[in-house]
C-alpha positions in Angstrom: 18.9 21.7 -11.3 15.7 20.0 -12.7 13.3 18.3 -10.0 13.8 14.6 -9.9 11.1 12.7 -12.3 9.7 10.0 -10.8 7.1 7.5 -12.3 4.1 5.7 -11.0 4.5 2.3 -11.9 2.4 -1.2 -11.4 4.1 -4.1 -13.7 7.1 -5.1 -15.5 7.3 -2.8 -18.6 6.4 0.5 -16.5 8.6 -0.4 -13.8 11.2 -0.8 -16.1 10.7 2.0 -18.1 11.0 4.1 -15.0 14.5 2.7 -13.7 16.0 3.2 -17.6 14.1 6.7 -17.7 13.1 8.1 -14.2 14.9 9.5 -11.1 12.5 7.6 -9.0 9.9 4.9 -9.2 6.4 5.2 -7.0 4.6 2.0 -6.3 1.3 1.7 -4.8 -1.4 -0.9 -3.6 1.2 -3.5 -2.4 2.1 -5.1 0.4 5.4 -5.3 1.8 6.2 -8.8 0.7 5.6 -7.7 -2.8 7.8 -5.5 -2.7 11.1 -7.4 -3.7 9.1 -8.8 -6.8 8.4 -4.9 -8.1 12.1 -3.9 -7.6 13.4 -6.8 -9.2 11.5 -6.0 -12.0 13.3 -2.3 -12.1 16.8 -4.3 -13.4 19.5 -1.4 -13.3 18.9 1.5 -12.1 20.5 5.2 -11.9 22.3 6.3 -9.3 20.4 8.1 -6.5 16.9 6.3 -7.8 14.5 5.9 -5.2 11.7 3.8 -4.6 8.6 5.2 -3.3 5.7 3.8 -2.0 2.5 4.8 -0.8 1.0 2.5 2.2 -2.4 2.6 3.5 -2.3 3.0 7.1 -5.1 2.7 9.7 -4.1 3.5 13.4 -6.9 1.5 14.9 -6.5 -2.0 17.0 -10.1 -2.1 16.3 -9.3 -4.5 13.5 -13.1 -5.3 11.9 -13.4 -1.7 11.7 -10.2 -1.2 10.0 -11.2 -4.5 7.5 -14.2 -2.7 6.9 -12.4 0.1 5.6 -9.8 -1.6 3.8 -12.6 -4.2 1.9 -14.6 -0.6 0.9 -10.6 0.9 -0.6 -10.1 -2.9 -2.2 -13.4 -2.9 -4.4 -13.2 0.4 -5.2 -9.3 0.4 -6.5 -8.8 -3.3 -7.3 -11.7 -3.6 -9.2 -10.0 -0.9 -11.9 -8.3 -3.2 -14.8 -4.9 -2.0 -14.3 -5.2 -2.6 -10.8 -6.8 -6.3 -11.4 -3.8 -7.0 -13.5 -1.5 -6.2 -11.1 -2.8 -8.3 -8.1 -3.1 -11.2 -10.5 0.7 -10.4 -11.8 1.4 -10.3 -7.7 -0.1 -13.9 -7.4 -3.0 -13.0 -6.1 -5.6 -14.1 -9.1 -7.3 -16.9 -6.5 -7.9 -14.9 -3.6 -9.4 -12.1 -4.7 -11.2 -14.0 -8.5 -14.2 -14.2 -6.0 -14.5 -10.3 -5.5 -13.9 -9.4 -9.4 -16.3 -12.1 -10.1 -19.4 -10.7 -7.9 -18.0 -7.0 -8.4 -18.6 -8.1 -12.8 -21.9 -9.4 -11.5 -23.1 -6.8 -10.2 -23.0 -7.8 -6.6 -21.2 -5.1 -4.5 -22.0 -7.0 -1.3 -21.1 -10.1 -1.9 -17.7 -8.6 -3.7 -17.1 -6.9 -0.1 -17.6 -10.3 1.7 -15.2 -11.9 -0.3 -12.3 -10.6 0.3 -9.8 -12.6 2.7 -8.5 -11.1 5.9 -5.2 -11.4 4.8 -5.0 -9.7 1.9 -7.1 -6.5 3.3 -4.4 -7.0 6.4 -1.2 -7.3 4.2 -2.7 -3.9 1.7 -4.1 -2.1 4.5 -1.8 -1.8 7.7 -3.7 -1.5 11.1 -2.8 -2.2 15.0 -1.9 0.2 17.3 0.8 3.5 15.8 3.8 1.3 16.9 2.2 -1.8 15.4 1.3 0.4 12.2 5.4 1.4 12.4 6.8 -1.9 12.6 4.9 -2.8 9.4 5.7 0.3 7.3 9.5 -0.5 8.4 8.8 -4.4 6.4 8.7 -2.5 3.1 11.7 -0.6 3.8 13.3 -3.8 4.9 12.2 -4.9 1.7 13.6 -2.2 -0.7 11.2 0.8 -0.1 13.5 4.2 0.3 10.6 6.8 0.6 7.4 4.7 2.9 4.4 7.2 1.7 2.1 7.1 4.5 -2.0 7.5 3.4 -3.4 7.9 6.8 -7.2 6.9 7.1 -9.5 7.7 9.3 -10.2 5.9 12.2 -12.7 6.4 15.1 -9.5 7.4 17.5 -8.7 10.4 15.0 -11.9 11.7 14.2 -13.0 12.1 18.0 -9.4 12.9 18.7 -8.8 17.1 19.4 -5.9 18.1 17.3 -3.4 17.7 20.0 -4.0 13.7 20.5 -3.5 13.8 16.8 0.0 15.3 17.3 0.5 12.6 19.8 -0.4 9.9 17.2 2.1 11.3 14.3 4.6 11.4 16.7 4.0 7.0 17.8 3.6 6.6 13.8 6.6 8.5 13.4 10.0 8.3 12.2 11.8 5.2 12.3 11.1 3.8 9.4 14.8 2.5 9.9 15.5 5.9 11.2 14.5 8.0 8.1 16.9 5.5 6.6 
């Protein structure tokens, strides 16, 4: 039996070229309410298709560090065209127009600063592990089968020894509706 195929998609024509074609679609750089928006886009699908998703999670209640982080992932990703278009094909063309519009300029500080809290809070999902859990569960709630998790570093983890690492897998852990 082949491995399932399944395709990387941002907007309407590649998210519906993976439900008529792929075993699987992968999202990635959304939030959870955007969510119902992508898979509504996938129309019919094949039996058994599953939608993937990778989410940027950031263990830390220290939340300016985590915003930090999360404005640094933003310029650097949502800068990219296809990227851009996607976030204004989300709805989100006002609240970030001042970040692509310092980042064309030249101005990576200013790009940095302009970035509102919610949108780094709703693309990159910090708090405590349980916290971080009860979000990743929203885009399963929302139509998410597989939640990806893209674990970043945080000041915890990186002075943690491995076995306090252990410990915070295990609060990030499972659930996610019970491995659905």
């Amino acid at each position: 039996m082949p491995p399932p195929l399944l395709l990387a998609a941002l907007r309407p024509g590649m998210l519906r070229l993976a439900a008529a074609e792929a075993d699987g679609v992968i999202l990635n750089w959304l939030a959870a309410t955007d969510v119902p928006r992508a898979v509504a886009e996938l129309g019919r699908r094949r039996t058994q298709f599953e939608v993937v998703a990778r989410i940027f999670v950031c263990p830390t209640e220290d939340a300016g560090y985590a915003r930090t982080l999360g404005r640094r992932m933003i310029t650097s990703y949502l800068t990219v065209p296809a990227y851009a278009e996607f976030h204004r094909w989300l709805g989100r063309q006002e609240a970030l127009a001042g970040m692509w519009a310092a980042w064309a300029a030249g101005d990576r500080r200013v790009a940095l600063a302009a970035i509102p809290d919610e949108v780094v809070d709703a693309l990159i999902l910090h708090g405590s592990p349980e916290q971080c859990r009860a979000q990743v569960n929203r885009y399963v709630d929302a139509g998410v089968d597989v939640p990806v998790l893209a674990l970043l570093p945080t000041p915890e983890a990186t002075a943690a020894d491995p076995a306090a690492l252990t410990t915070l897998f295990a609060r990030l852990g499972r659930d996610a509706k019970e491995a659905a």
